[in-house]
NUDOGU-367041 format. One record per atom (N, C-alpha, C, O): residue number from 1; atom name; z, y, x. Coordinates in nm, 2 decimals, m for minus. Layout:
<finus>
   seq   atom       zz       yy       xx
   NUM     CA        Z        Y        X
...
</finus>
This chain:
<finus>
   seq   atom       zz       yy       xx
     1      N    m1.81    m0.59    m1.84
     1     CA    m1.88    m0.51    m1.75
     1      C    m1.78    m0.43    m1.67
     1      O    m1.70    m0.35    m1.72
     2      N    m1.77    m0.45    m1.51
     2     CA    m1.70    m0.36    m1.45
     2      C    m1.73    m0.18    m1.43
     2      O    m1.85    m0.15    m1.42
     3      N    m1.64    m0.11    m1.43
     3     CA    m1.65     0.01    m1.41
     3      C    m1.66     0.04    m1.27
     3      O    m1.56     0.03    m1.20
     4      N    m1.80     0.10    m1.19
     4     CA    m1.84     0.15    m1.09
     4      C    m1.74     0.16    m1.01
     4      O    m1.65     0.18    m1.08
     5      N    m1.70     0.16    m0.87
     5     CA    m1.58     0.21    m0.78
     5      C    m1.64     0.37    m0.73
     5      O    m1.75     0.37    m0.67
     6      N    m1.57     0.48    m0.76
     6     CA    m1.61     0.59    m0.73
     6      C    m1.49     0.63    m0.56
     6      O    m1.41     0.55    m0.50
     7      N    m1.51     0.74    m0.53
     7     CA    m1.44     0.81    m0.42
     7      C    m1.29     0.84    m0.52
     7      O    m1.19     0.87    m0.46
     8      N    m1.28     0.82    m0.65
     8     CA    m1.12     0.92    m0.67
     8      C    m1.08     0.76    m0.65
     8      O    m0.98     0.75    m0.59
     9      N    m1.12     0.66    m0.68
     9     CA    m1.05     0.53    m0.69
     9      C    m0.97     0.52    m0.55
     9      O    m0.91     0.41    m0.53
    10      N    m0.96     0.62    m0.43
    10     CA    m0.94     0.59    m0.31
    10      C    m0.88     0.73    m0.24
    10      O    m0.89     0.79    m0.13
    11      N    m0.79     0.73    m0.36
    11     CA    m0.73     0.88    m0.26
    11      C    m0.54     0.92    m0.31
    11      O    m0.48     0.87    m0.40
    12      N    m0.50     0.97    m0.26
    12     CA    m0.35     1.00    m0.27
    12      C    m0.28     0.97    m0.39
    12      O    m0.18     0.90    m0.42
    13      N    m0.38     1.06    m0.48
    13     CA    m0.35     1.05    m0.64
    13      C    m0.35     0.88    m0.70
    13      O    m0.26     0.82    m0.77
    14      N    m0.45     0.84    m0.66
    14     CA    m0.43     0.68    m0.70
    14      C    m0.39     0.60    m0.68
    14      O    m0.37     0.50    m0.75
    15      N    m0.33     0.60    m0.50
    15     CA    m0.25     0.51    m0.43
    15      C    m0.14     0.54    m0.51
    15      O    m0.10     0.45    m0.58
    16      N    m0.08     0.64    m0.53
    16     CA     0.06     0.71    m0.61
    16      C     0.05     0.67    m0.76
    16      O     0.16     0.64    m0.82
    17      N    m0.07     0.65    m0.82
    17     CA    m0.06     0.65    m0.99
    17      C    m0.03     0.47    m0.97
    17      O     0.04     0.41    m1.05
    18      N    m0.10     0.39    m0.86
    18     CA    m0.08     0.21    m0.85
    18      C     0.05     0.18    m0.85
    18      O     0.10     0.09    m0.92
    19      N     0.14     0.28    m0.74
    19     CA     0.24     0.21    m0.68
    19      C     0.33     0.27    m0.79
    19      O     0.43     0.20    m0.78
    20      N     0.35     0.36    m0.88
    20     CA     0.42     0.40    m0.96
    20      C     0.40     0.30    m1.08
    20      O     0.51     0.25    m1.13
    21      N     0.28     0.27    m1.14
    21     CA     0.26     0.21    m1.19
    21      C     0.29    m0.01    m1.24
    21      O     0.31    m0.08    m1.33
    22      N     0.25    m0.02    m1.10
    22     CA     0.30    m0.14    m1.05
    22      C     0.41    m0.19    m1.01
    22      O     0.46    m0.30    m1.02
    23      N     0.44    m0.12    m0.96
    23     CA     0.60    m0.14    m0.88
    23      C     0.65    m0.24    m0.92
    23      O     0.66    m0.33    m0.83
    24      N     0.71    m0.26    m1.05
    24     CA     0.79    m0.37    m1.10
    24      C     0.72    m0.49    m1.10
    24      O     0.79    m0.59    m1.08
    25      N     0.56    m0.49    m1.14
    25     CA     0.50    m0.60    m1.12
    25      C     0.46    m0.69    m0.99
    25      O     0.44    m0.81    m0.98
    26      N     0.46    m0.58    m0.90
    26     CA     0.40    m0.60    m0.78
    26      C     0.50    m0.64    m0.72
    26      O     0.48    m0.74    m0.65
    27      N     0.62    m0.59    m0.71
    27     CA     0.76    m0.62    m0.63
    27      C     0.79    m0.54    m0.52
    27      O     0.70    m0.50    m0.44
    28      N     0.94    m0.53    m0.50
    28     CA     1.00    m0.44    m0.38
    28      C     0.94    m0.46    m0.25
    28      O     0.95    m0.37    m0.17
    29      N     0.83    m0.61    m0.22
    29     CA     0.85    m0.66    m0.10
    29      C     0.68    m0.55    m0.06
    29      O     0.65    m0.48     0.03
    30      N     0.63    m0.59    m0.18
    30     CA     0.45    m0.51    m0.16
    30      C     0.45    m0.38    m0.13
    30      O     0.40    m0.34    m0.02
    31      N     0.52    m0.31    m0.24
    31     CA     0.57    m0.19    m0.26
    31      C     0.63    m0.09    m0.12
    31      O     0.58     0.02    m0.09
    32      N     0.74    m0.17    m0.05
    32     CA     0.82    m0.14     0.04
    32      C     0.66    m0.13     0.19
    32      O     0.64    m0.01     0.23
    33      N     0.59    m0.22     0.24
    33     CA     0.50    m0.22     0.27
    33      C     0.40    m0.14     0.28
    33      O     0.37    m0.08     0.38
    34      N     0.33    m0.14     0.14
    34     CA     0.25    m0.03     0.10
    34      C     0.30     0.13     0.17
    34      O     0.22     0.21     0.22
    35      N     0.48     0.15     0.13
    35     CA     0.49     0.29     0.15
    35      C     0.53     0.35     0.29
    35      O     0.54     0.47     0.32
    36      N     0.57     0.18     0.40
    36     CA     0.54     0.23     0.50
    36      C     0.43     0.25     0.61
    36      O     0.43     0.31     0.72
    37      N     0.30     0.16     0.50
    37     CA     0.17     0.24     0.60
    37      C     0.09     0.36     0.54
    37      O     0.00     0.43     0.58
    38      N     0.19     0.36     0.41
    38     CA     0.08     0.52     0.35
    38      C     0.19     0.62     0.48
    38      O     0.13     0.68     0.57
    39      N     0.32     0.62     0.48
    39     CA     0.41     0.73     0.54
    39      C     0.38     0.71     0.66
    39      O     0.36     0.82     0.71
    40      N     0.37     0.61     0.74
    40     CA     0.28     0.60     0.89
    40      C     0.17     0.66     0.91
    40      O     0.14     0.72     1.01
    41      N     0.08     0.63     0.79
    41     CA    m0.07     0.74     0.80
    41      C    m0.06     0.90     0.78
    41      O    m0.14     0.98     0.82
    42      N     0.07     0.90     0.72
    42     CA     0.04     1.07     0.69
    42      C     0.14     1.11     0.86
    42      O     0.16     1.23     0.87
    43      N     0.19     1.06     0.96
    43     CA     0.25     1.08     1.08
    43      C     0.13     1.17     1.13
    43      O     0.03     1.12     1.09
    44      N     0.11     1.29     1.20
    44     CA     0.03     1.32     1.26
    44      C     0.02     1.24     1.44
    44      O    m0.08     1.23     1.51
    45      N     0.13     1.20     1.47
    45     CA     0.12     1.08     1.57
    45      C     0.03     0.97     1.59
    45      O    m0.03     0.93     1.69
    46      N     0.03     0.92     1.43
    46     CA    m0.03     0.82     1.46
    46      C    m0.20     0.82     1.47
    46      O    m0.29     0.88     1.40
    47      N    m0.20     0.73     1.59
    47     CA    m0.35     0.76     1.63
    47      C    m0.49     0.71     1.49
    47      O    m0.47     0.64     1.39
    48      N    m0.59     0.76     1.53
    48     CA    m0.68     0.72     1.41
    48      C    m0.71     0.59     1.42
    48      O    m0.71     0.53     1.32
    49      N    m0.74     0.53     1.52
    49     CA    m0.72     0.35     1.50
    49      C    m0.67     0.30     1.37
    49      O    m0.72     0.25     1.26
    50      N    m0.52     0.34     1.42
    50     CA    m0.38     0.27     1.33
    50      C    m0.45     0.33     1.20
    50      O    m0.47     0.25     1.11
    51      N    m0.47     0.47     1.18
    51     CA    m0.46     0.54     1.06
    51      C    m0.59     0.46     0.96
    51      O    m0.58     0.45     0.84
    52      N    m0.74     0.39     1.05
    52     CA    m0.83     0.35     0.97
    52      C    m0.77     0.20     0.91
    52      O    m0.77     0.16     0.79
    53      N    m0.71     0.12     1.05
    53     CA    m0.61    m0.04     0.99
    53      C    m0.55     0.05     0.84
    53      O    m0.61     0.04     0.74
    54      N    m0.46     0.11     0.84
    54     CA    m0.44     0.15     0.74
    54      C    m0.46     0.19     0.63
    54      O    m0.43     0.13     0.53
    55      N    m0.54     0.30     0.63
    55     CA    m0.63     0.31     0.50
    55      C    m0.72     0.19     0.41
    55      O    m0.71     0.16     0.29
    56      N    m0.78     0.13     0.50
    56     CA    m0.84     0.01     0.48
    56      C    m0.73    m0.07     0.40
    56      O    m0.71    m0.09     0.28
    57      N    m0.66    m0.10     0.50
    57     CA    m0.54    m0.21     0.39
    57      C    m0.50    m0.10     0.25
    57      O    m0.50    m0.16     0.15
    58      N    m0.48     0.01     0.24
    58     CA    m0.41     0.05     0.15
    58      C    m0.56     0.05     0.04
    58      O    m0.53     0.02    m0.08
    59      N    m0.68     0.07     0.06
    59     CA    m0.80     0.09     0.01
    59      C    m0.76    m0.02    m0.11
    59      O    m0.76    m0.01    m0.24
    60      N    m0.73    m0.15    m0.03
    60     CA    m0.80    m0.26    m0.05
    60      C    m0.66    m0.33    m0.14
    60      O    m0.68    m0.44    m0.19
    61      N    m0.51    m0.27    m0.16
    61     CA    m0.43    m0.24    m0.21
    61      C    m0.42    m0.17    m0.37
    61      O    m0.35    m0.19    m0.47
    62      N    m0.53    m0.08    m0.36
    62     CA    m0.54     0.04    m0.48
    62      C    m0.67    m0.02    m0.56
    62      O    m0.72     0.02    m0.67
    63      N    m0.71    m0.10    m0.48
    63     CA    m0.88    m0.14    m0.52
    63      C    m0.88    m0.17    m0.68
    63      O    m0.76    m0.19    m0.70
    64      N    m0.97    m0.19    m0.80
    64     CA    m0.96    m0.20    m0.88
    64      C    m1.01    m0.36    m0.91
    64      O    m1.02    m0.43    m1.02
    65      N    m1.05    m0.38    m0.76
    65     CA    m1.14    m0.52    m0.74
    65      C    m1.05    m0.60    m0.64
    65      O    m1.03    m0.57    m0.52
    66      N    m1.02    m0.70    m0.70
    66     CA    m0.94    m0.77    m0.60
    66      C    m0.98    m0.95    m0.59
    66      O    m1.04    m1.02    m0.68
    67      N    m0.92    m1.00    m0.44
    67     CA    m0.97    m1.13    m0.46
    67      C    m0.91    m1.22    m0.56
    67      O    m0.98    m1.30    m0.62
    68      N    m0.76    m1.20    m0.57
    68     CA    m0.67    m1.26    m0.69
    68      C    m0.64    m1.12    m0.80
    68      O    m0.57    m1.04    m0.74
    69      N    m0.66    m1.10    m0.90
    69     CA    m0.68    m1.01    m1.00
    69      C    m0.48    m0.97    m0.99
    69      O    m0.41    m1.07    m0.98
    70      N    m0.44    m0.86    m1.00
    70     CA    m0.33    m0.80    m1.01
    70      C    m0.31    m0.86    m1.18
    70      O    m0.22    m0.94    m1.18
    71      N    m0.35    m0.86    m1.26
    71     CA    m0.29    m0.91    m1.36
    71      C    m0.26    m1.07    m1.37
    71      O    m0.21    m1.10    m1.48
    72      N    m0.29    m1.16    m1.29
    72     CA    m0.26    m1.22    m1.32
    72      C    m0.07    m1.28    m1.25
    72      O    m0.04    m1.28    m1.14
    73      N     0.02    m1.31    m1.37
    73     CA     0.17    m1.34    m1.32
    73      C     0.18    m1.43    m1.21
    73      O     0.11    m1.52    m1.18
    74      N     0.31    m1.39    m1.13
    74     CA     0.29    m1.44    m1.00
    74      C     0.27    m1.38    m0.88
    74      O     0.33    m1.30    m0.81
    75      N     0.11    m1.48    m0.88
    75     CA     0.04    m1.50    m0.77
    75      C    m0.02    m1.36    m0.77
    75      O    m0.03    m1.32    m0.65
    76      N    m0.05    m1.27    m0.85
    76     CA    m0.15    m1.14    m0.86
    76      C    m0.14    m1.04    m0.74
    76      O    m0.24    m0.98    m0.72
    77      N    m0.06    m1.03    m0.68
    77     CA    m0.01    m0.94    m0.60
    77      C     0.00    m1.00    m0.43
    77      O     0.00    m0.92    m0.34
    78      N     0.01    m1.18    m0.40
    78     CA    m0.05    m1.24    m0.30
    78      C    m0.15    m1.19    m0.19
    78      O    m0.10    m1.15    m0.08
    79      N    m0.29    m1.19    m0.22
    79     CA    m0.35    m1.13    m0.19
    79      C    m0.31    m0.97    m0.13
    79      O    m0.30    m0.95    m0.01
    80      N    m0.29    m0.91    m0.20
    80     CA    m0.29    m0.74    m0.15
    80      C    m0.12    m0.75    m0.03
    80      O    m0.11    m0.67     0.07
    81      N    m0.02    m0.86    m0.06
    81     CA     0.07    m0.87     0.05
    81      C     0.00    m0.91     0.19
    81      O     0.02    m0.83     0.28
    82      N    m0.09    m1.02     0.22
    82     CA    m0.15    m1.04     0.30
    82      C    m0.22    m0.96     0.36
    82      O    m0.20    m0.96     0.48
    83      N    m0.29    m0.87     0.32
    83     CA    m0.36    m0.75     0.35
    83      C    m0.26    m0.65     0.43
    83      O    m0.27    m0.59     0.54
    84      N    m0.15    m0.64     0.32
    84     CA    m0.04    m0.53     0.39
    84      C    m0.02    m0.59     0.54
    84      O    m0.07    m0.57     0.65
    85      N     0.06    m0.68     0.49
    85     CA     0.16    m0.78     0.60
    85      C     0.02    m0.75     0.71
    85      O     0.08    m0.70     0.81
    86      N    m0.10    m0.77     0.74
    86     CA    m0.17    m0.75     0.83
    86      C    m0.21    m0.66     0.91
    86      O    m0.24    m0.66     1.03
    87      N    m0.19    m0.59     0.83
    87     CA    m0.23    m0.41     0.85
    87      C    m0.06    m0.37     0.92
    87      O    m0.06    m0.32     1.03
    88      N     0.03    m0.39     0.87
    88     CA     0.16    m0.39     0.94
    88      C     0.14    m0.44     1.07
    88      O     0.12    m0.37     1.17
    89      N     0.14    m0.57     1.08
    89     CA     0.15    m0.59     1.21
    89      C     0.02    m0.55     1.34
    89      O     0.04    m0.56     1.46
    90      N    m0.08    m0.50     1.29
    90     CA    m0.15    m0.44     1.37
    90      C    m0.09    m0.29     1.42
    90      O    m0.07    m0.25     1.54
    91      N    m0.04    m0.21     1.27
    91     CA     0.03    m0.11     1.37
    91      C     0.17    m0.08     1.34
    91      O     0.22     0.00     1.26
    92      N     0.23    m0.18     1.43
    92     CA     0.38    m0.16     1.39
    92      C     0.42    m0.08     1.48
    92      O     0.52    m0.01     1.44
    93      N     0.39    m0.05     1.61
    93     CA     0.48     0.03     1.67
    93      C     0.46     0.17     1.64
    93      O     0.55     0.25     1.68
    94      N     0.35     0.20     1.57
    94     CA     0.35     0.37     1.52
    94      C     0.43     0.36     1.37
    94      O     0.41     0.44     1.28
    95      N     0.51     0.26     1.35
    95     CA     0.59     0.26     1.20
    95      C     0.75     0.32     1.28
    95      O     0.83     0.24     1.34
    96      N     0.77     0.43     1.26
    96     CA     0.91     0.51     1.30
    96      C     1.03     0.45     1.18
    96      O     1.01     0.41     1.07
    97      N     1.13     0.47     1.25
    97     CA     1.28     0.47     1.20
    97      C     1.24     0.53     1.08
    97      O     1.24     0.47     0.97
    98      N     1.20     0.69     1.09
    98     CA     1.21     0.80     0.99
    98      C     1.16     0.73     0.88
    98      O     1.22     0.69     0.78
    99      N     1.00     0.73     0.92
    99     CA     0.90     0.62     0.81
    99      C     0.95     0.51     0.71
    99      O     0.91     0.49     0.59
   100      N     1.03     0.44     0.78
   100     CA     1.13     0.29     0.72
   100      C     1.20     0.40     0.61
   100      O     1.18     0.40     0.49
   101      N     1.29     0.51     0.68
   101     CA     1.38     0.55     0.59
   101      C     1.33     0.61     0.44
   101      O     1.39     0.61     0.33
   102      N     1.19     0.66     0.49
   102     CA     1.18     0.73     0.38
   102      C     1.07     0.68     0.25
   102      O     1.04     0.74     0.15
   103      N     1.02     0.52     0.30
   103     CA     0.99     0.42     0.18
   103      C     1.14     0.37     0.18
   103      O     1.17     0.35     0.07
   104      N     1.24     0.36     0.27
   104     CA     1.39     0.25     0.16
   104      C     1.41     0.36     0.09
   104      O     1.43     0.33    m0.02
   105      N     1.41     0.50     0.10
   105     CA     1.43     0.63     0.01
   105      C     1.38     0.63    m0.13
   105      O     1.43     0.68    m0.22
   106      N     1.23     0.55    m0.13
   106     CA     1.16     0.61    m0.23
   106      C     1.21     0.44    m0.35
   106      O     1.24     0.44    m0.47
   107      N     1.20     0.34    m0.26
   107     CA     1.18     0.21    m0.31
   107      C     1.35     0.19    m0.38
   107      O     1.37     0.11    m0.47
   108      N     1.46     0.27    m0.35
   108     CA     1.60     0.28    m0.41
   108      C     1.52     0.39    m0.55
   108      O     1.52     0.36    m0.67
   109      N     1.49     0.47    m0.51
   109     CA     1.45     0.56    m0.67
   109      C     1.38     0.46    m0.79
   109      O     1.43     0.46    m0.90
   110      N     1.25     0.37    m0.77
   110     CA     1.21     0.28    m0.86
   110      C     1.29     0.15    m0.84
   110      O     1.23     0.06    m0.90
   111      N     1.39     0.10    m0.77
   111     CA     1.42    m0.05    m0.82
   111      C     1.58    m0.01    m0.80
   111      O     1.63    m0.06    m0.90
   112      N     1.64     0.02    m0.75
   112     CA     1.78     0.03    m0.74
   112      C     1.85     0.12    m0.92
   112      O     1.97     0.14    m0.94
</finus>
């Protein structure tokens, strides 16, 4: 029996408790991704378009329901790259220097 998806499944605290969590499973490349469209979304520049592409991918990132299940080795994490990788290139030009710098900042603290 799955457990209902509530509103906390979809907020700061749980994108943070996934990527903390996952990191090693998920890999530098998801990871690195992930924290430049969460750090693009918190830009007050960036327009709300970009910021909904975004949330959405990261939603669907943190989701507890996925098309290829995060536990399984491997492939688990496939799926939620595609989503990123999409969501990136929709808004890449509101992804700043700063933004890069400060997921390669976070992504040297958990893998380096």
């Amino acid at each position: 029996m799955t457990t209902p998806i509530s509103a906390d499944d979809y907020s700061d605290d749980s994108f943070w408790a996934k990527v903390k969590g996952f990191a090693m499973a998920a890999g530098r490349e998801v990871i690195d991704k992930a924290l430049c469209l969460y750090f693009t979304a918190r830009e007050p520049a960036t327009p709300v378009w970009a910021k909904t592409a975004i949330f959405g991918a990261l939603a669907y990132f943190i989701s507890p329901l996925d098309a290829i299940p995060d536990v399984i080795p491997v492939v688990g994490y496939t799926d939620d790259l595609g989503v990123l990788v999409a969501a990136l290139a929709t808004v890449n030009s509101y992804i700043t220097d700063e933004v890069r710098a400060r997921a390669a900042a976070q992504l040297r603290t958990w893998f380096d």
